[in-house]
N, C-alpha and C positions, 0 to 999 in steps of 0.2 A: 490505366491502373485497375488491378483488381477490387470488384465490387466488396465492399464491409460488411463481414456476414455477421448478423443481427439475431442472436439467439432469445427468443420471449421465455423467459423465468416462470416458472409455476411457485405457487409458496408451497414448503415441504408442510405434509403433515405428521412429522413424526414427532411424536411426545419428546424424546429423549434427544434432543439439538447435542448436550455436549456428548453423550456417547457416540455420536452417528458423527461428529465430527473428530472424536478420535481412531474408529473408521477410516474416514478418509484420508487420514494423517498417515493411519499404517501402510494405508494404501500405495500413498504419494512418496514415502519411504524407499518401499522397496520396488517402485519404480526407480529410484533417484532423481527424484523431480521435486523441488526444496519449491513451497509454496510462500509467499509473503502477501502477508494482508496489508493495504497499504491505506490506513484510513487520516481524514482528517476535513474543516469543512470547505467550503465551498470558496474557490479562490484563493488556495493557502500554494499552487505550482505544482499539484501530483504529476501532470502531464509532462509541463515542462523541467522538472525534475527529473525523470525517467528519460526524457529524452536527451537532457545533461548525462546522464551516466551513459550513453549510450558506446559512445567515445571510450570510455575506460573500461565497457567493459569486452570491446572488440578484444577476440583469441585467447578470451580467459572465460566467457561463460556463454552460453548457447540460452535464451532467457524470449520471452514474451509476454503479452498483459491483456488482461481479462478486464476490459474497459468496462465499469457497472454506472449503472444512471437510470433515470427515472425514464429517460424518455432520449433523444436524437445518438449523434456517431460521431459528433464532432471530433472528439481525442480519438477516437477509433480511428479515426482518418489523419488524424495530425499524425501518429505512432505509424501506421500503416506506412504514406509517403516518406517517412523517416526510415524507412528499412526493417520496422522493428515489428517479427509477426502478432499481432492483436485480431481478437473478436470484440463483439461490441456485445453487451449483456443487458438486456431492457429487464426492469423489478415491478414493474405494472404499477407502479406508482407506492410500491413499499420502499422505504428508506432505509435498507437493510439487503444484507446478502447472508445466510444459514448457510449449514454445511451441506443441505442436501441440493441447495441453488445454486451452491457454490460444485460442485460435483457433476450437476448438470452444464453448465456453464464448462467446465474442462472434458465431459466427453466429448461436445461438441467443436471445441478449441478443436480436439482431435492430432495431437502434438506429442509422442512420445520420444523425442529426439531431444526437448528443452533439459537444462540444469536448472531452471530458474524461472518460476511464472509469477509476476504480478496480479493480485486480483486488487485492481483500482477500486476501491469500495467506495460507497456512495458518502457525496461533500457533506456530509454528517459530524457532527462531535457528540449524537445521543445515540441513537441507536445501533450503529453498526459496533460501537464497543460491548454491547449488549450480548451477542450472538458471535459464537465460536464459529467460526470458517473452515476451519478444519488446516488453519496453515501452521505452518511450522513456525513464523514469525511473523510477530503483530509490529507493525511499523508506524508511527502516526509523525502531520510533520502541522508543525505549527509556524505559522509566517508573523512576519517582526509588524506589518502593519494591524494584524489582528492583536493584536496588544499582549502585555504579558501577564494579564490576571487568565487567562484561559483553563489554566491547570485546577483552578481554586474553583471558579464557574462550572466546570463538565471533569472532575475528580476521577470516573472512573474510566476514559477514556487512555489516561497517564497510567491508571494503575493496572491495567492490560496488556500497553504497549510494552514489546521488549527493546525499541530503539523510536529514537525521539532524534530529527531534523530541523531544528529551528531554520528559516530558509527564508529567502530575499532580507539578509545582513546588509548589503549594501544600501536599505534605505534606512538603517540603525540613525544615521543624525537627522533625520527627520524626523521620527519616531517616537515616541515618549515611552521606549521600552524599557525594561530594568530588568539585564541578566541575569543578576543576582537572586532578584525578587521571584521569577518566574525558575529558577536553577531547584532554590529551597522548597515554592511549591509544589514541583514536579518528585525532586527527590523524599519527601515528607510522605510522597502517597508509593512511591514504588523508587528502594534505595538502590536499586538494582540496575536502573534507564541507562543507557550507552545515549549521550547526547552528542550531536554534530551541528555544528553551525557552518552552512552555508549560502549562497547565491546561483542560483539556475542560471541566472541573468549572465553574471559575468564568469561562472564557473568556478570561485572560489571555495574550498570545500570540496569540490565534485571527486575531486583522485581521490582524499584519505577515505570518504563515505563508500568508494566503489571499491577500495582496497578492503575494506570491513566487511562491506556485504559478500566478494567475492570469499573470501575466510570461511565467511557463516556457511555461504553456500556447500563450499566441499564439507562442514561439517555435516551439514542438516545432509548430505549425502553420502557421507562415510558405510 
């Protein structure tokens, strides 16, 4: 198998984060390359998520992922053996991806053939909502064992995101979750959220969310 190529992050110094990621926005446009920032924290199924859709979204979207982390290439390599092209993206121990890291990080992808790039942002609920990436869609997914006060605890995370995953439902009767509860907190800070409930695990969810993303795709490429 081909070696995991490991791009080291410089932090950007440019004053101006959200202009320089509306930059690259325009950029990514008229490429037709539809960026998604895909944030949320640590152990919520980004990896195995992504490789759930993998399946739906064979002969409708041409797509790869910009693995970020503080440190190793594990999901770089899980994605990689999955067929699915990925770089691995080292933050040198910043918990954050900017639009200028984020730009670096896709020259070096080196990919102008994709519709569709994942940038995997770091297993965070603070900081990576902080900092514009420059994608065209902010994604976050929240899992049923991390409880459903999450919205109320890290507020602006929800109110960034244009689409919301809630994900591993099949351990819902375990779980002391309240969809309700967690539905009104989410919708209170941003009435706009597209929510999806699904399972990586067992796949339930997986078609309608890949049917939605592939949509957004041809718009965010129109």
């Amino acid at each position: 198998m081909e070696e995991i190529r490991i791009i080291e992050l410089k932090e950007s110094i440019l004053e101006d984060n959200d202009k320089d990621a509306q930059v690259l926005r325009d950029e990514l446009k008229s490429k037709k390359t539809c960026l998604i920032n895909l944030m949320s924290g640590p152990g919520s199924g980004k990896t195995t998520t992504l490789l759930a859709l993998k399946d739906c979204f064979k002969d409708r979207v041409s797509w790869g992922v910009m693995e970020a982390d503080i440190d190793s290439d594990v999901d770089a390599i899980r994605l990689k053996e999955a067929g699915v092209p990925s770089i691995q993206l080292h933050t040198g121990g910043m918990c954050h991806l900017d639009a200028d890291m984020t730009r670096q990080g896709l020259r070096s992808f080196d990919r102008d053939d994709l519709d569709l790039i994942f940038l995997e942002n770091i297993g965070n609920l603070v900081c990576p909502a902080e900092f514009d990436t420059g994608a065209a869609i902010n994604m976050t997914i929240l899992s049923v064992p991390e409880g459903d006060d999450k919205p109320v605890k890290y507020p602006l995370m929800y109110e960034v995101a244009d689409l919301m995953v809630v994900n591993k439902i099949d351990t819902m009767p375990v779980f002391d979750f309240d969809k309700e509860r967690m539905e009104r907190a989410v919708y209170e800070r941003n009435p706009k959220m597209k929510i999806f409930y699904v399972s990586a695990l067992t796949g339930e969810g997986i078609p309608e969310l890949a049917d939605y993303l592939v949509e957004r795709v041809k718009e965010c490429n129109a």
